[in-house]
DRENDO-1510 file (C-alpha; in Angstrom, 1 decimal, always signed):
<recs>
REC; n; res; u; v; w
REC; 1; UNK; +93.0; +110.1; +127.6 .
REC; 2; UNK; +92.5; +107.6; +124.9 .
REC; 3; UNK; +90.8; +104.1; +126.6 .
REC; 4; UNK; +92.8; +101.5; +125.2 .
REC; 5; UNK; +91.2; +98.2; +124.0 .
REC; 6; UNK; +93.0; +95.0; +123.2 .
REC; 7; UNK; +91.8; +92.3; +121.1 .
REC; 8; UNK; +93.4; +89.1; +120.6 .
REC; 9; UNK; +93.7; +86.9; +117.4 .
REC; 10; UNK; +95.0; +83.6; +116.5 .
REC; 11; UNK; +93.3; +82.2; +113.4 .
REC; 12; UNK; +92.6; +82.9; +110.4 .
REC; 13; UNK; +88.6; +82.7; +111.1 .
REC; 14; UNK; +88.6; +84.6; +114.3 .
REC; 15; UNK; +90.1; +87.5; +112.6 .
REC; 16; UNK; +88.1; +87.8; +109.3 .
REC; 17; UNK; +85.3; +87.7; +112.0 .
REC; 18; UNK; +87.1; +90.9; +114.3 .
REC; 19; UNK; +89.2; +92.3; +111.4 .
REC; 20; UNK; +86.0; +95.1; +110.5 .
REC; 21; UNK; +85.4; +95.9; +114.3 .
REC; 22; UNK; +89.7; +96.1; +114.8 .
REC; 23; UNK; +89.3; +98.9; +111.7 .
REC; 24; UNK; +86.1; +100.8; +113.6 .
REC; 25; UNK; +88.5; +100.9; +116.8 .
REC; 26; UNK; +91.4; +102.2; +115.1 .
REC; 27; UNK; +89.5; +104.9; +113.8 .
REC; 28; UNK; +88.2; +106.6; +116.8 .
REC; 29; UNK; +89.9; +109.0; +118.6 .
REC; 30; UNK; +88.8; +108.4; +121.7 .
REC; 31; UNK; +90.3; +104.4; +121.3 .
REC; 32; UNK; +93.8; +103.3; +121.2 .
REC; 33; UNK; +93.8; +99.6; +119.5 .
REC; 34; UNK; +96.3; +96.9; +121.2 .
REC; 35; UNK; +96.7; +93.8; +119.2 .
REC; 36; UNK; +98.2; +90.4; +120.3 .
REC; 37; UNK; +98.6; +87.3; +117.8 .
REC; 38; UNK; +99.2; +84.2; +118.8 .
REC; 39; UNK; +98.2; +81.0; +118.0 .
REC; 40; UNK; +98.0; +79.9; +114.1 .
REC; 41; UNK; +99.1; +83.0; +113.2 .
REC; 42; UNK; +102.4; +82.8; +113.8 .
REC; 43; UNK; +103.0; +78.9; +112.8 .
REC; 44; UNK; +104.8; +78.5; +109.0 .
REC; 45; UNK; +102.4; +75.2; +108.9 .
REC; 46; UNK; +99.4; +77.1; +109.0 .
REC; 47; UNK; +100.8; +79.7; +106.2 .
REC; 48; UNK; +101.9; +82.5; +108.7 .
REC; 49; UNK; +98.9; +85.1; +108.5 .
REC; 50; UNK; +100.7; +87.3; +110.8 .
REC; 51; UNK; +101.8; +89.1; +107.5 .
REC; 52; UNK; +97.9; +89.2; +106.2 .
REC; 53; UNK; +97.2; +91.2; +109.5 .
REC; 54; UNK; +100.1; +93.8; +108.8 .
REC; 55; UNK; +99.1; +94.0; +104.8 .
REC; 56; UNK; +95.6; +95.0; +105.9 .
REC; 57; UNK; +97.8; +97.6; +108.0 .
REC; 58; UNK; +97.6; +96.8; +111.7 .
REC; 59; UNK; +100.5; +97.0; +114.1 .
REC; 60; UNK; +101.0; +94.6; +116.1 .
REC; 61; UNK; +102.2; +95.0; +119.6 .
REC; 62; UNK; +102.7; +91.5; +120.6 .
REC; 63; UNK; +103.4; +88.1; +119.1 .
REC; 64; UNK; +103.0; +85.4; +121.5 .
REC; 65; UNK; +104.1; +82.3; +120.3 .
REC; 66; UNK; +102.7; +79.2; +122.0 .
REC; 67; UNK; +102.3; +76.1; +119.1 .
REC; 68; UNK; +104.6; +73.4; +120.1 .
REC; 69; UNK; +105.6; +70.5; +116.9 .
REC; 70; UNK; +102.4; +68.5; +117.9 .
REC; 71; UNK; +98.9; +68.3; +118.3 .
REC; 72; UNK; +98.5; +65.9; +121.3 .
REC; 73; UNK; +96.6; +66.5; +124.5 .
REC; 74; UNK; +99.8; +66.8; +126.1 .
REC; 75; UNK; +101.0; +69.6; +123.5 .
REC; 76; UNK; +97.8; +71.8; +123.3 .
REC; 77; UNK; +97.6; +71.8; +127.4 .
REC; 78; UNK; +101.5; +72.9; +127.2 .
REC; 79; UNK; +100.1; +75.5; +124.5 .
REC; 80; UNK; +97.4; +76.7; +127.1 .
REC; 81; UNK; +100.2; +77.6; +129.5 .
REC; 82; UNK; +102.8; +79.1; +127.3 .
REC; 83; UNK; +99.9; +81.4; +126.4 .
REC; 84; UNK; +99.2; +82.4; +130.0 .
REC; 85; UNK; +103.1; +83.1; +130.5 .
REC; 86; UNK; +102.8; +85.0; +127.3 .
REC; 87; UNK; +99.3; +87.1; +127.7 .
REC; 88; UNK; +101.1; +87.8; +131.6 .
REC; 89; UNK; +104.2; +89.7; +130.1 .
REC; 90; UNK; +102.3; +91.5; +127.5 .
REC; 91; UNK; +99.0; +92.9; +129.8 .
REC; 92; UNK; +101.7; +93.6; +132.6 .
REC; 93; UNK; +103.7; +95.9; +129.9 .
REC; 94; UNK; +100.3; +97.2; +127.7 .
REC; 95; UNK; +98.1; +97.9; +130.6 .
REC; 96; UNK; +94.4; +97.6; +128.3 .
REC; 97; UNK; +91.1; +99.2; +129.7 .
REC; 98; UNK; +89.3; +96.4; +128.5 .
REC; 99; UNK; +90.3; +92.7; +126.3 .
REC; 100; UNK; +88.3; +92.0; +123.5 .
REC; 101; UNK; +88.4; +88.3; +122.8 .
REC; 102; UNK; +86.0; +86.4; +120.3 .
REC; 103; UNK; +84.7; +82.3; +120.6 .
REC; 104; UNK; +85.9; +79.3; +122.2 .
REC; 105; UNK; +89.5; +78.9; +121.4 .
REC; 106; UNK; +92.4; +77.6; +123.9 .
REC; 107; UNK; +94.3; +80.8; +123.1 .
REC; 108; UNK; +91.6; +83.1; +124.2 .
REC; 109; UNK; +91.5; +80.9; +127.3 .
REC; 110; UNK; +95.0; +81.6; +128.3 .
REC; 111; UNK; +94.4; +85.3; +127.3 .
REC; 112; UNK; +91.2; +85.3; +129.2 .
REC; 113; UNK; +92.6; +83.6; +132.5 .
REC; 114; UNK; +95.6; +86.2; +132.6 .
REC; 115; UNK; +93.3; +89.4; +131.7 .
REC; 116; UNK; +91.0; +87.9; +134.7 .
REC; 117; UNK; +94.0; +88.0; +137.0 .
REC; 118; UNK; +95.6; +91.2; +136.2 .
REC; 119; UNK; +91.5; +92.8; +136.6 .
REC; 120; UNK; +91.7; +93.6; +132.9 .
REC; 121; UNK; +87.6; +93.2; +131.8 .
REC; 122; UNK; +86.7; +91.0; +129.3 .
REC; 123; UNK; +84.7; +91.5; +126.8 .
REC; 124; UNK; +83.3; +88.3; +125.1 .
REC; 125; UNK; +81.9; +88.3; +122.1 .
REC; 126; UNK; +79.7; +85.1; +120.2 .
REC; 127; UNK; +79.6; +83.2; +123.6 .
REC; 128; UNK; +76.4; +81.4; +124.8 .
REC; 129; UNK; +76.6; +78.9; +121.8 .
REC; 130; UNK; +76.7; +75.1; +121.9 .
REC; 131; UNK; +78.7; +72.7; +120.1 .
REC; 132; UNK; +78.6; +69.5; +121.9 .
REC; 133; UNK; +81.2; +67.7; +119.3 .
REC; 134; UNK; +84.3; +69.6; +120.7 .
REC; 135; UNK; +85.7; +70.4; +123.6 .
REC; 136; UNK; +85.3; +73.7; +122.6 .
REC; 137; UNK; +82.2; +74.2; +124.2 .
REC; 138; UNK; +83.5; +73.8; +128.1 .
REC; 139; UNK; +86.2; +76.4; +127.1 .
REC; 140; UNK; +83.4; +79.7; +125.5 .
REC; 141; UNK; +81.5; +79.1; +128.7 .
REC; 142; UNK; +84.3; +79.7; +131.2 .
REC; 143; UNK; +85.2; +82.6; +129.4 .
REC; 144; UNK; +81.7; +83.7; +129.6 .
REC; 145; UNK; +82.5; +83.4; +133.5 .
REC; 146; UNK; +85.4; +84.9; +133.3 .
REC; 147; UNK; +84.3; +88.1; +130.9 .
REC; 148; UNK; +81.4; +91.0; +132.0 .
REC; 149; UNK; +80.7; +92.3; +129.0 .
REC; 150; UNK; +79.0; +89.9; +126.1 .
REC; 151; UNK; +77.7; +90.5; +123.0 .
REC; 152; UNK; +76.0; +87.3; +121.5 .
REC; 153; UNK; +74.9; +86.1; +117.6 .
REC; 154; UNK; +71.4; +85.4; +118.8 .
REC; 155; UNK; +68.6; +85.3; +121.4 .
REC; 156; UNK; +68.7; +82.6; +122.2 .
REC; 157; UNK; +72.2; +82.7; +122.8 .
REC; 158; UNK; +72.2; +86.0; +124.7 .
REC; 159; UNK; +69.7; +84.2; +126.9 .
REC; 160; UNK; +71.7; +81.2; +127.8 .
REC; 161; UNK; +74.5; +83.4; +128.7 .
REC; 162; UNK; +72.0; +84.7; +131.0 .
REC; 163; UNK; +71.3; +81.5; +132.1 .
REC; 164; UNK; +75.5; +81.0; +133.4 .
REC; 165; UNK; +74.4; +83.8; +135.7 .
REC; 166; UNK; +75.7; +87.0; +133.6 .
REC; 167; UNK; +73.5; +90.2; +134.3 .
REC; 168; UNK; +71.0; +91.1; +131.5 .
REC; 169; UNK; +72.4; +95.0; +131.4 .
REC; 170; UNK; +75.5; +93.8; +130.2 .
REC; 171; UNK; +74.5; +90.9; +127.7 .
REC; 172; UNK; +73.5; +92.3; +123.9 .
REC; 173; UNK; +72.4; +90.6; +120.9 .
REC; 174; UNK; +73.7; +92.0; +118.0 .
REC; 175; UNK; +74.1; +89.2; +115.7 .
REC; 176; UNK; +77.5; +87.5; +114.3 .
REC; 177; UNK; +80.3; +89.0; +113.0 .
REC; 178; UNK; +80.8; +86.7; +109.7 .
REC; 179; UNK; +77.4; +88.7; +108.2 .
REC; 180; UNK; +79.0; +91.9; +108.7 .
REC; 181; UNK; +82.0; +90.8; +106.8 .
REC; 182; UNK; +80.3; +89.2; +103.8 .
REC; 183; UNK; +78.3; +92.5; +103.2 .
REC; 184; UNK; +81.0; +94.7; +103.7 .
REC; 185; UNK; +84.3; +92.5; +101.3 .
REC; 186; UNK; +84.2; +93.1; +97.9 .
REC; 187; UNK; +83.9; +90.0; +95.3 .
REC; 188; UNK; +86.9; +88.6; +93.4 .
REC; 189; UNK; +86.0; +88.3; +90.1 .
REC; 190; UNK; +86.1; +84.3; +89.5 .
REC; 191; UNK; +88.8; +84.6; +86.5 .
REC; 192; UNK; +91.0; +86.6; +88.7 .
REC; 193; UNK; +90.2; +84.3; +91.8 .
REC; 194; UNK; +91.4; +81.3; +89.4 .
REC; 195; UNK; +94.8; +83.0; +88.8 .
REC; 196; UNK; +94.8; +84.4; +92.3 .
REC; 197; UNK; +94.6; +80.4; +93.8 .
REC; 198; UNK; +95.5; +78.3; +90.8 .
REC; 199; UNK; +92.6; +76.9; +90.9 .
REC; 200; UNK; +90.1; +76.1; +87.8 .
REC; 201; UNK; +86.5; +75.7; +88.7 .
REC; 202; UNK; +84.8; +73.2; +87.0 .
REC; 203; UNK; +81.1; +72.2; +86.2 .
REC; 204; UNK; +80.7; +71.4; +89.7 .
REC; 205; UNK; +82.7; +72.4; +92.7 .
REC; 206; UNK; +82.7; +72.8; +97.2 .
REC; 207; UNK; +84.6; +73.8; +99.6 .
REC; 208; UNK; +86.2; +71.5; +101.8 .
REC; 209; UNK; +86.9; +72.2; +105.2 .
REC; 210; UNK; +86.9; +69.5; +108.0 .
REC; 211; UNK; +88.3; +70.2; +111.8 .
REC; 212; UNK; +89.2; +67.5; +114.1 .
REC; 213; UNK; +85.8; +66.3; +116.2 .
REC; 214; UNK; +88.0; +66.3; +120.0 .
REC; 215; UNK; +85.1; +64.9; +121.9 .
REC; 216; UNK; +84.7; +62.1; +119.1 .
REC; 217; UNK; +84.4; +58.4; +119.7 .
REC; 218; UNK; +86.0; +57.9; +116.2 .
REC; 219; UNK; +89.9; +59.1; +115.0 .
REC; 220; UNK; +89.9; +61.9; +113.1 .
REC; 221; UNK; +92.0; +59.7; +110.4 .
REC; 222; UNK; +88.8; +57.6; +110.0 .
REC; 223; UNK; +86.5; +60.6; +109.9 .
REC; 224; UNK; +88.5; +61.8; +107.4 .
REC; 225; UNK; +88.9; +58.7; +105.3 .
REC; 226; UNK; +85.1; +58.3; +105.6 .
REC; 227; UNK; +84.9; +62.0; +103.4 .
REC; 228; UNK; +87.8; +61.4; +101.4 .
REC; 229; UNK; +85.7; +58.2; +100.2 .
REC; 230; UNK; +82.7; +60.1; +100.0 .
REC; 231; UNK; +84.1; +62.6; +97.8 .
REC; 232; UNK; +85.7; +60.1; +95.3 .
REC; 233; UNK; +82.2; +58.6; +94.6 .
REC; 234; UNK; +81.3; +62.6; +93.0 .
REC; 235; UNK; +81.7; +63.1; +88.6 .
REC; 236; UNK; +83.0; +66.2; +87.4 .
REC; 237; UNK; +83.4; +67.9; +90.8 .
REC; 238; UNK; +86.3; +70.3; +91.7 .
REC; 239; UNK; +87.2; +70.4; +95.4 .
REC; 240; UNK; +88.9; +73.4; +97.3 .
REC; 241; UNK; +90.7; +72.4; +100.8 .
REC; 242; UNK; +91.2; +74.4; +103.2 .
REC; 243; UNK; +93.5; +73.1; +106.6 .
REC; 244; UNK; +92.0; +72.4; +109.6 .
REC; 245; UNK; +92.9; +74.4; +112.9 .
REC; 246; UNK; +95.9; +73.6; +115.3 .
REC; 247; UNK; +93.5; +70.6; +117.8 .
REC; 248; UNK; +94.5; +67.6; +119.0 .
REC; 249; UNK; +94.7; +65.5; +115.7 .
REC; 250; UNK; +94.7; +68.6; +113.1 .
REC; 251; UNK; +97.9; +67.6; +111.5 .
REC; 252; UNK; +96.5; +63.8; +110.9 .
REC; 253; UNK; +93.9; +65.6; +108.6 .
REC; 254; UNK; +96.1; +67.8; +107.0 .
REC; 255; UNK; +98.5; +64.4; +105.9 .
REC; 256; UNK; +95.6; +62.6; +104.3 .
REC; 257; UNK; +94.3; +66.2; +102.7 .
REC; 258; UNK; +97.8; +66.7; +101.4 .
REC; 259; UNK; +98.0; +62.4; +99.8 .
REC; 260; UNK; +94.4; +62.9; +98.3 .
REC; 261; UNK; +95.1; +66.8; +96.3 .
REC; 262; UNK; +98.8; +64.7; +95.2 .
REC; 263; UNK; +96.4; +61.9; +93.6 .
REC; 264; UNK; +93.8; +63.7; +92.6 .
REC; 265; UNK; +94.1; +65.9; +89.3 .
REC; 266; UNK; +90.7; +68.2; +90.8 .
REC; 267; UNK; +91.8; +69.2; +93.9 .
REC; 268; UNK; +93.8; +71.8; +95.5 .
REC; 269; UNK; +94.2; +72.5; +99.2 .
REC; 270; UNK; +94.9; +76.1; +100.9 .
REC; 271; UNK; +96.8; +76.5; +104.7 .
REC; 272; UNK; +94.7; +79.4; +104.2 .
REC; 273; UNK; +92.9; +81.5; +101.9 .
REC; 274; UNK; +92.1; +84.5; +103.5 .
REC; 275; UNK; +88.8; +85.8; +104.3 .
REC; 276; UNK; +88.2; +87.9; +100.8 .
REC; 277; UNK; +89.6; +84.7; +98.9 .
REC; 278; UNK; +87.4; +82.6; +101.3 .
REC; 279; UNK; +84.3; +84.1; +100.9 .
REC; 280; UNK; +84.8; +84.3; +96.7 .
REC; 281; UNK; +85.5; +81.3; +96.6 .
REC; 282; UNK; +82.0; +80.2; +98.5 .
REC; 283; UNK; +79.9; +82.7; +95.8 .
REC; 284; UNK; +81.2; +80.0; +92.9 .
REC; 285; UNK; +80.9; +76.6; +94.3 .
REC; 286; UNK; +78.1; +74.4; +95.1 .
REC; 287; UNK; +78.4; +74.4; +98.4 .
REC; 288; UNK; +80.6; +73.5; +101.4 .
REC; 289; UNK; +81.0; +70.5; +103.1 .
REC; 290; UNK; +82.8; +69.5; +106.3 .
REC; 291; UNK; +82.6; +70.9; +110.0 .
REC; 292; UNK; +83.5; +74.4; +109.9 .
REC; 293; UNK; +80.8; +76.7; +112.2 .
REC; 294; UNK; +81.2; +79.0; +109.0 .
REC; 295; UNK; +79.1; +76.4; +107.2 .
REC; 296; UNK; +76.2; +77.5; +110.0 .
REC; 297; UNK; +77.4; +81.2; +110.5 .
REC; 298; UNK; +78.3; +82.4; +107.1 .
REC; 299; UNK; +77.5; +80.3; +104.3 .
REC; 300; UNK; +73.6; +80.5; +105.0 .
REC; 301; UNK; +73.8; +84.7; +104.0 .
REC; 302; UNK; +75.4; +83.6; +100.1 .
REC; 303; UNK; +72.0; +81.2; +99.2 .
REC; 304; UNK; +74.8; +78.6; +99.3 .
REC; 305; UNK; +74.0; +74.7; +100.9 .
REC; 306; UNK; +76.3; +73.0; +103.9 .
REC; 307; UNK; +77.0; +69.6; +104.3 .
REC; 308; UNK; +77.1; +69.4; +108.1 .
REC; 309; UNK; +79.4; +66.6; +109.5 .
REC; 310; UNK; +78.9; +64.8; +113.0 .
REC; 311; UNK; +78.7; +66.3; +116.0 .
REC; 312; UNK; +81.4; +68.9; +115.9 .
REC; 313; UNK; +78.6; +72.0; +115.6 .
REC; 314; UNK; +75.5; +70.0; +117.3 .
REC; 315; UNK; +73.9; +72.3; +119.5 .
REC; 316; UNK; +74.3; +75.5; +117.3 .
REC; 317; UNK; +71.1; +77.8; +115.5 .
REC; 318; UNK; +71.3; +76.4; +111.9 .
REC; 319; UNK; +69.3; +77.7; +108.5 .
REC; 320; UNK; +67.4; +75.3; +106.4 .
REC; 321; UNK; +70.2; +75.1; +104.2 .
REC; 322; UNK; +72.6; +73.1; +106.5 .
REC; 323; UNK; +72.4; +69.5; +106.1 .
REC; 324; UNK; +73.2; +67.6; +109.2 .
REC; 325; UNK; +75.3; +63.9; +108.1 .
REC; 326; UNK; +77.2; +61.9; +110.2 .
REC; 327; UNK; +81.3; +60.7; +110.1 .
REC; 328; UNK; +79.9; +57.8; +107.8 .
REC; 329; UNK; +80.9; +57.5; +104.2 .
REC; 330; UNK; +77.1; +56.7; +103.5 .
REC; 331; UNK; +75.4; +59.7; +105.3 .
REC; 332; UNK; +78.1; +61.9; +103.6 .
REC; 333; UNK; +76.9; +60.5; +100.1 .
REC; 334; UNK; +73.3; +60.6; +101.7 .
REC; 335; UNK; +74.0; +64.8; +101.8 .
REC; 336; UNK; +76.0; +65.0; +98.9 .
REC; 337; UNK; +72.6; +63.3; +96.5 .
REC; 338; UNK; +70.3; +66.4; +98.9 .
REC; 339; UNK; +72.8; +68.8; +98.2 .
REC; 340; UNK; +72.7; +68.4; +94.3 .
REC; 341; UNK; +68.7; +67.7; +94.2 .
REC; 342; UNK; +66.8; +70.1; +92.2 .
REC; 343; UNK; +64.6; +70.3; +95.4 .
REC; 344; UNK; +67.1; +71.4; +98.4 .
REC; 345; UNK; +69.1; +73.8; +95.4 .
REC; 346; UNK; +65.3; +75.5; +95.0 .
REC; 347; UNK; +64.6; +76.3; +98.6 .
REC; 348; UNK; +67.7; +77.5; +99.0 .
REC; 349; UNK; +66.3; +81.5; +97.5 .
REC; 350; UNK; +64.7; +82.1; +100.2 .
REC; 351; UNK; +66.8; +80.6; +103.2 .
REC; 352; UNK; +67.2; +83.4; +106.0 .
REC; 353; UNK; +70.3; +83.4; +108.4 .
REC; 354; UNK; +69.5; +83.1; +112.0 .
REC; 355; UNK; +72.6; +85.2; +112.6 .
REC; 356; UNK; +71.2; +88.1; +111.7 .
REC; 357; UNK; +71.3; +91.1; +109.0 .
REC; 358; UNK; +75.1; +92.4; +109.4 .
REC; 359; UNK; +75.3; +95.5; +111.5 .
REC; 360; UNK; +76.7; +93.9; +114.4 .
REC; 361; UNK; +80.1; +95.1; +113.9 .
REC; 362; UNK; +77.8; +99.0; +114.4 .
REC; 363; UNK; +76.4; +97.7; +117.8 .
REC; 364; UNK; +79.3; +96.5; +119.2 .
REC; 365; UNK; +81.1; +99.4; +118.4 .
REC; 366; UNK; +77.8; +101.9; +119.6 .
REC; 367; UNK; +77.9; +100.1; +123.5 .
REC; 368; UNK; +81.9; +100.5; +123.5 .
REC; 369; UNK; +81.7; +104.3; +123.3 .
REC; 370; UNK; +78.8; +104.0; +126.0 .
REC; 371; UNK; +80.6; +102.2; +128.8 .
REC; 372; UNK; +82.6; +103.2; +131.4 .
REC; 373; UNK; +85.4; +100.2; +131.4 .
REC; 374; UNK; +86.0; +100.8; +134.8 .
REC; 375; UNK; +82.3; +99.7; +135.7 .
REC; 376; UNK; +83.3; +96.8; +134.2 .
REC; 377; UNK; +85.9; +95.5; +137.4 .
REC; 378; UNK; +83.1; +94.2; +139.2 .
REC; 379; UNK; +80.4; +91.5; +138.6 .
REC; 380; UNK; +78.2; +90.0; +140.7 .
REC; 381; UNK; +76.4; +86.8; +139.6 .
REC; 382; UNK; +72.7; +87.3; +137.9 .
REC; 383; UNK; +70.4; +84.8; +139.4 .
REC; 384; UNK; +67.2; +83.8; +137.5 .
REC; 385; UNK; +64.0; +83.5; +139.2 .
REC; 386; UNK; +63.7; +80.2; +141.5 .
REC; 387; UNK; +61.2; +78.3; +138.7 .
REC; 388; UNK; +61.1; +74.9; +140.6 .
REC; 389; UNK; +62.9; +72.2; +142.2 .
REC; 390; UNK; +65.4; +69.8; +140.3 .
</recs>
């Protein structure tokens, strides 16, 4: 009998990263694949890439919708329990062997809480990370609690997973996701990319992506008007947007990215671009500038720079071609002058990406056909060695 494994999407980013290991799964005989969207997916605002998930020729079992009109505290905790109403009805009808569920999301928390409940296991993978700038971080170690199976992007983060008391047997370092799928995509030629987007590049171009900051001091409208003001101090330079994700203050940024492209002759902005697109558009431009964790996880493996800003990915593994600003209009200009230096663009050859060399997508899929899912029911908590008193 085919063991049947569900994985759950509901961005754009979180399924470029699973769409390659989704394929793998499919494949196999010995696998039935489940898939639940939710989330981003399935809002019009955020370009509804439900429909990129069937062109790439998925089936989808379940959508669960859960985005309410608003991105407010109130409407992302409502969010959080539509999703565990959702994620009930669909596991109580599927019935998985195991959830696959990837990052730090509040949609995989809902899915995460329900699977516990219905003694689904979880498998997480990319947990043990730290980003101290969102609130993000709280919510990928609960589902590190909550999941028995983890495979992690580092060793560093495989060891701090050991660290929240998972056992070491079922903890694997395999390396992230995002590598596998730059070395596996094709390249869109950049005059076809140009029709593709309608988008020219120009003598100098990056890639603009910049999330809300939810543990910030600062709002995310002056955050944003801090980079907007930044960027208008550049010559020549053609910028590509890309929409933030569906967190408390998302759709503040998307308002002043949507006044700035009407005013501004050299930029265009994207709901989303897809992950081919995505990653195309990353081989022709400069570099990238924002918040994104794809600025630390990806963009290192193309040679390519990252402006880092504030806090929202503090705490994560990052190459020497990341450079860490803060929210303020001066530091951004400060990383914009380092970006563009004849210096930082030479070292860049021979940056190496802490998240490994791309065959994780391989050892995942190798320790799934190992398992027994059923030994998976039951954990115990792993206790280190007693080093000392606090």
């Amino acid at each position: 009998m085919k063991k049947k494994i569900c994985i759950v999407t509901g961005t754009r980013a979180e399924y470029g990263l699973l769409s390659h290991l989704m394929k793998e799964i499919k494949s196999l005989d010995e696998f039935q694949l489940q898939l639940l969207v939710t989330g981003m997916h399935l809002s019009h605002e955020f370009g509804l890439t439900y429909k990129e998930i069937i062109a790439d020729g998925f089936e989808i079992d379940r959508k669960i919708e859960i985005l309410l009109s608003a991105d407010t505290a109130s409407a992302v905790t409502k969010s959080i329990g539509l999703g565990l109403i959702g994620f009930a009805e669909a596991f109580e009808q599927l019935k998985p062997d195991l959830l696959i569920v990837l990052g730090d999301r509040y949609e995989i928390l809902s899915a995460s809480t329900s699977a516990l409940i219905f003694n689904i296991p979880i498998c997480h993978i990319h947990g043990g990370e730290v980003t101290y700038g969102a609130y993000d971080d709280a919510i990928r170690h609960s589902i590190t609690k909550m999941s028995k199976l983890h495979f992690t992007a580092a060793k560093e983060y495989r060891q701090r997973v050991i660290q929240l008391g998972e056992d070491p047997q079922f903890v694997f370092d395999v390396g992230g996701l995002g590598v596998d799928a730059i070395l596996r995509l094709p390249v869109i030629p950049k005059d076809k990319l140009e029709k593709e987007i309608g988008f020219t590049f120009g003598k100098k171009n990056l890639l603009v992506t910049f999330h809300p900051e939810t543990l910030a001091n600062q709002s995310p409208t002056w955050q944003m008007n801090q980079l907007l003001e930044a960027l208008d101090t550049l010559e020549e330079t053609n910028l590509i947007f890309t929409h933030p994700n569906a967190d408390n203050g998302g759709r503040e940024i998307i308002s002043l990215i949507e006044g700035y492209v009407n005013t501004h002759k050299n930029a265009k902005s994207y709901p989303s671009l897809g992950q081919l697109r995505y990653f195309s558009c990353i081989r022709y431009v400069d570099g990238v500038i924002g918040n994104s964790s794809s600025g630390l996880l990806e963009v290192p493996t193309f040679k390519k720079g990252t402006i880092n800003i504030g806090n929202r990915q503090s705490g994560r593994l990052r190459a020497e071609s990341v450079i860490d600003t803060t929210s303020s209009k001066e530091s951004i200009i400060y990383g914009l002058n380092k970006l563009y230096s004849s210096e930082f663009q030479n070292r860049l050859h021979s940056v190496v990406n802490p998240y490994g060399e791309g065959d994780a997508t391989a050892k995942i899929l190798n320790k799934l056909r190992e398992l027994d899912f059923d030994s998976l029911k039951e954990k115990k908590f792993f206790d280190l060695p007693l080093a000392g008193t606090l």
